[in-house]
C-alpha positions in Angstrom: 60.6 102.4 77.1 63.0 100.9 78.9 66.5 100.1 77.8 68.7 97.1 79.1 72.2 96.6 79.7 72.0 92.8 79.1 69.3 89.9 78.4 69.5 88.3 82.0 68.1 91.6 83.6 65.6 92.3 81.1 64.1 88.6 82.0 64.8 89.4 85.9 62.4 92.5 85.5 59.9 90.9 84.3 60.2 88.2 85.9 60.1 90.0 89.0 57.1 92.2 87.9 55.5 89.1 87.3 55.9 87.5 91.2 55.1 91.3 92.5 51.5 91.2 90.7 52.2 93.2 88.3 51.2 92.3 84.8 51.1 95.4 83.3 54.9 96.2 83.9 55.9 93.0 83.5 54.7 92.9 79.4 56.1 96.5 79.2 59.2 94.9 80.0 58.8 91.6 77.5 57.7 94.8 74.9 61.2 96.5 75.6 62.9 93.1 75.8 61.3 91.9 72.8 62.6 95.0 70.5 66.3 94.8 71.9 66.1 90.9 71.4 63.7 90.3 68.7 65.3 86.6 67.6 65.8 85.7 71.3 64.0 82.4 72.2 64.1 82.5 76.0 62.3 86.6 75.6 60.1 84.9 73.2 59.0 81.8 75.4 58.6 83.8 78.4 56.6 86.5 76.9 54.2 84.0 75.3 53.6 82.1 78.7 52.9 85.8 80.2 50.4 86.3 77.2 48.6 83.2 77.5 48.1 82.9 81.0 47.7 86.7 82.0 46.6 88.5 79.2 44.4 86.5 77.3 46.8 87.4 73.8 46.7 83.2 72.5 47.1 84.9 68.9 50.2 87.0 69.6 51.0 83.7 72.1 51.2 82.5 68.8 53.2 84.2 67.0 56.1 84.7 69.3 56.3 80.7 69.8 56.0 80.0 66.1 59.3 82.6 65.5 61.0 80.8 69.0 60.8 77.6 66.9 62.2 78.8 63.9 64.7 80.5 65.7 65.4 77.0 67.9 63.6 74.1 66.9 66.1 71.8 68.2 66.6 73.5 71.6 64.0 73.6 74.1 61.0 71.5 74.5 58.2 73.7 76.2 57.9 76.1 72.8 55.8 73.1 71.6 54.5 71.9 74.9 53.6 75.4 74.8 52.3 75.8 71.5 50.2 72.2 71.6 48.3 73.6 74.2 47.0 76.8 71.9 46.0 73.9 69.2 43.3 71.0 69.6 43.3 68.0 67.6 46.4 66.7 65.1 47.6 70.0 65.9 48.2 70.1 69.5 49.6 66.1 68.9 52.1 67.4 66.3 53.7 69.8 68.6 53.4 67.4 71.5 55.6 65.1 69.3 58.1 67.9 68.1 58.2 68.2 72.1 59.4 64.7 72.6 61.6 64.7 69.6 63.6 67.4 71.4 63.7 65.8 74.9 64.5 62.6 73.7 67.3 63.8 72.0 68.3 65.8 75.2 68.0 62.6 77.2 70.6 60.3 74.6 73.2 62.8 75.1 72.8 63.7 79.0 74.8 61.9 81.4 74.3 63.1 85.0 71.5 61.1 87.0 69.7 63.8 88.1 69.6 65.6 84.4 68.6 62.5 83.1 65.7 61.7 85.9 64.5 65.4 85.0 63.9 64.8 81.1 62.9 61.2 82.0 59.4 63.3 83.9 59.5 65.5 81.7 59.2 62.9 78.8 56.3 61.4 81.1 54.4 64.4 81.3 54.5 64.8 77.7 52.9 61.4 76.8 50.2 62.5 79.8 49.2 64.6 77.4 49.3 62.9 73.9 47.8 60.4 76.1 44.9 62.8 77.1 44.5 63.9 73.3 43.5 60.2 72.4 41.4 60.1 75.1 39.3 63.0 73.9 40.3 65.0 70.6 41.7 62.2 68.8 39.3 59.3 70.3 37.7 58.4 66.9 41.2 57.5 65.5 41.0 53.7 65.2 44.8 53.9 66.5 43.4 55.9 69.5 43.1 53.2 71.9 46.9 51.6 71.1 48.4 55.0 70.8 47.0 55.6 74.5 47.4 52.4 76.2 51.4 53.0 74.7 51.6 56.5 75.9 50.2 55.8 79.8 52.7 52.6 79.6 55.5 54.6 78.7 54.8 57.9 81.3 54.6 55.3 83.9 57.6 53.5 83.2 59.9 56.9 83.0 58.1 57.7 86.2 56.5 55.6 88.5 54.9 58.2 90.5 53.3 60.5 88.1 50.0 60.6 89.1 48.6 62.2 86.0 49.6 59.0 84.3 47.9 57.0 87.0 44.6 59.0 86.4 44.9 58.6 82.5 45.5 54.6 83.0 42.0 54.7 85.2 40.2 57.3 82.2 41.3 54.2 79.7 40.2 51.4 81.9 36.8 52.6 82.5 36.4 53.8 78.7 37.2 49.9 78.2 35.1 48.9 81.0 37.5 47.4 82.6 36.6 48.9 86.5 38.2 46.6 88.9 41.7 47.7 87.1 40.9 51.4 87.1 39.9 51.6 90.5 43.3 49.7 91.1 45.2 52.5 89.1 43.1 55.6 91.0 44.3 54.2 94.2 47.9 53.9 93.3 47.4 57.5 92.7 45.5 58.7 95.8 48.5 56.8 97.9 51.0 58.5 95.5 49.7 62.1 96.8 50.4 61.7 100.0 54.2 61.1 99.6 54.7 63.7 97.0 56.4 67.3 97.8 55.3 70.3 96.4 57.0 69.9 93.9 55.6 67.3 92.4 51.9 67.6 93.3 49.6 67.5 90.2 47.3 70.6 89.7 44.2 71.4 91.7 41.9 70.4 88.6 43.8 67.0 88.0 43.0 66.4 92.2 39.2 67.3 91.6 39.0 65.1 88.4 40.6 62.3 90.1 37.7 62.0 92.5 35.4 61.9 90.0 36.5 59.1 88.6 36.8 57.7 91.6 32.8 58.0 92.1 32.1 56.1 89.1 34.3 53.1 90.2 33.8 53.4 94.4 31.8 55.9 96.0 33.2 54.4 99.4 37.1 55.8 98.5 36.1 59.0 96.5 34.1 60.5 99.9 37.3 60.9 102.2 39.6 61.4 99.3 36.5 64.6 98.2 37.0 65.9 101.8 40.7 66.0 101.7 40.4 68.0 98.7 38.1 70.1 99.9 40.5 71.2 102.6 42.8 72.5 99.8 39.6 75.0 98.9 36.8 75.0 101.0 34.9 77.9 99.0 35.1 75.8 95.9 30.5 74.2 95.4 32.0 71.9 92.8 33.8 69.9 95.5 31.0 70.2 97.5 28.0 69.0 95.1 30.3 65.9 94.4 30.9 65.5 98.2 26.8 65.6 97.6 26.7 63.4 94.8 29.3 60.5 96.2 27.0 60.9 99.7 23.8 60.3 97.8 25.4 57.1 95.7 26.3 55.7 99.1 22.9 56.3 100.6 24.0 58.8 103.2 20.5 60.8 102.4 21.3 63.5 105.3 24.9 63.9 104.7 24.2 64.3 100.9 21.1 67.1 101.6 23.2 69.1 103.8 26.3 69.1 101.4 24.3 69.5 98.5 22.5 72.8 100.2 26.5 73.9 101.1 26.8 73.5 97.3 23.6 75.4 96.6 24.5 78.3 98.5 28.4 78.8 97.4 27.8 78.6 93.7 27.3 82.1 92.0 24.5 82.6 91.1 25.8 83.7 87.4 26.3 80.4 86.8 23.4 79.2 85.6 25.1 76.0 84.6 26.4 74.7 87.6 22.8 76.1 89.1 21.2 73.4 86.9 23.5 70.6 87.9 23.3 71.1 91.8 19.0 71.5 91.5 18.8 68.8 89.8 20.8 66.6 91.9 18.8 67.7 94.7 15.9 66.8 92.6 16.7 63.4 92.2 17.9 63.6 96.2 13.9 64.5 97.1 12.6 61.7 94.4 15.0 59.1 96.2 14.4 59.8 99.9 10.7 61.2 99.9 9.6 64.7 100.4 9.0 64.2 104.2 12.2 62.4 104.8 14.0 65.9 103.3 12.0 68.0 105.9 13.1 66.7 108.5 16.9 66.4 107.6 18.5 68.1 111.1 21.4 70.6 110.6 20.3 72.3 107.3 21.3 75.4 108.3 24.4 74.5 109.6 27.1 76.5 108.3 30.0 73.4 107.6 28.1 70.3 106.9 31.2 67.9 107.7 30.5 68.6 111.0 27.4 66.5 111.0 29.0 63.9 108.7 27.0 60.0 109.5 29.6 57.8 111.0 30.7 55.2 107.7 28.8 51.3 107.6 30.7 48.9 105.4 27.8 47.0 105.3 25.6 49.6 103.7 24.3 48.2 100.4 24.8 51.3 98.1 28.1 51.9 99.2 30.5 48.3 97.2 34.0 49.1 96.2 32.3 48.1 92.5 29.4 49.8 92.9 29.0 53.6 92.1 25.6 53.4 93.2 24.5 55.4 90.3 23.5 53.9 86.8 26.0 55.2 84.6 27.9 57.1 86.6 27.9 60.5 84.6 28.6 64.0 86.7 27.7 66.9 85.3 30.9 68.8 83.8 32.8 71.0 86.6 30.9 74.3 87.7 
């Protein structure tokens, strides 16, 4: 077992095991860390994150954040943002607001601009997420819908460009049927993306889910906002089945056979779930363009699909800004 000289190298170690790939050292390092500096909260933060993410440990996770709170609990805000996301329900919403208790706090008594514009996104990504709980967990609350509608309002104002707020705003609308404004709000986000750094870009699973909202409210913008996605993974079948899906709404019956077959032939074939989804779109493919229309598709066997992609008809009748072209504009969940 290792023995440090001070905390700032034990958390460099690790830290450093951690960016080398190497997970094992890197929680032999939190282990030695942790019994030099049992009632340290930045060794117990870091060492949960590790256990969550790494090492499947969410009880332990836990434990070590429950300790870092008693130890802290008004210092530091991601313990609970932390925390929340180990809980489902009233839990997770209770640490989400012990969260924005602390950074709100942190924001009254910080005066430098950049500080301040760093706990003003951080605060906004915060009330994402309460937002989100509302949306789902909480959604039979008879507050839900206020709580929500207060939560995007606020993440947007704090920051304009926050696409996860955007994408929450257009979850709302449409669970209000309310589609001309959500489509609005998905396409403030879409153009947000392209000016964002790095830095600032939402994760790959808030991309994916924002085109499929964006097929229940216009087929038209989700297809070349799908493909651009698809160039971030181009391995992923769940991009490609709704590339499939969003082709079929629009009524591009080839493109949407030979995407759908890319689909088909990615997927593992362990998951029998995302099997189901993909046959069964290519069922209602063959019921809506007619077995012999199917067999003579050209380029099935084509290895990339986009290649043979049908040039785009504004006038094409399935393919209205407020039209999904499907009846109620479910996809099946993410494969």
């Amino acid at each position: 077992m290792p023995v440090f000289l001070d905390l700032n190298t034990a958390l460099a170690l690790a830290q450093g095991a951690l960016d080398g790939g190497n997970v094992r050292a890197a929680m032999e390092f939190y282990d030695a860390a942790l019994i030099q500096f049992p009632d340290n909260p930045d060794v117990l933060e870091a060492y949960a994150e590790v256990l969550v993410h790494y090492s499947g440990q969410p009880d332990r996770a836990k434990q070590l954040l429950r300790h870092a709170i008693e130890l802290a609990p008004n210092e530091g805000h991601l313990k609970y943002v932390n925390l929340a996301q180990l809980h489902e329900g009233a839990e997770a919403m209770s640490m989400y607001e012990q969260a924005l208790r602390v950074l709100r706090h942190d924001l009254a008594h910080t005066r430098p601009r950049n500080e301040r514009e760093a706990l003003k996104r951080q605060i906004s990504s915060v009330r994402c997420a309460m937002a989100e709980l509302f949306l789902t967990d909480l959604c039979d609350l008879d507050e839900a819908e206020d709580e929500c509608e207060k939560a995007v309002a606020e993440a947007l104002e704090l920051w304009s460009d926050n696409v996860e707020a955007h994408h929450l705003k257009a979850s709302l609308r449409i669970s209000q049927e309310r589609n001309d404004e959500a489509l609005e709000s998905l396409r403030v986000a879409v153009r947000t993306l392209k000016t964002l750094g790095e830095e600032d870009m939402p994760t790959y699973e808030t991309q994916v889910e924002l085109g499929k909202l964006l097929m229940q409210t216009s087929p038209r913008d989700a297809f070349p906002y799908l493909l651009d996605v698809l160039q971030l993974n181009d391995t992923n079948a769940y991009v490609w089945f709704l590339l499939g899906e969003t082709a079929r709404m629009r009524q591009k019956y080839n493109d949407s056979a030979r995407l759908l077959r890319r689909a088909r032939i990615l997927v593992s074939s362990t998951n029998t779930e995302a099997l189901r989804d993909i046959d069964q779109a290519i069922r209602v493919l063959v019921s809506e363009m007619g077995e012999e229309a199917v067999s003579r598709v050209p380029h099935m066997d084509e290895p990339n699909p986009i290649d043979f992609l049908e040039d785009d008809d504004d006038d094409e009748s399935g393919d209205d800004d407020d039209d999904s072209g499907d009846g109620d504009g479910d996809v099946p969940v993410d494969s």
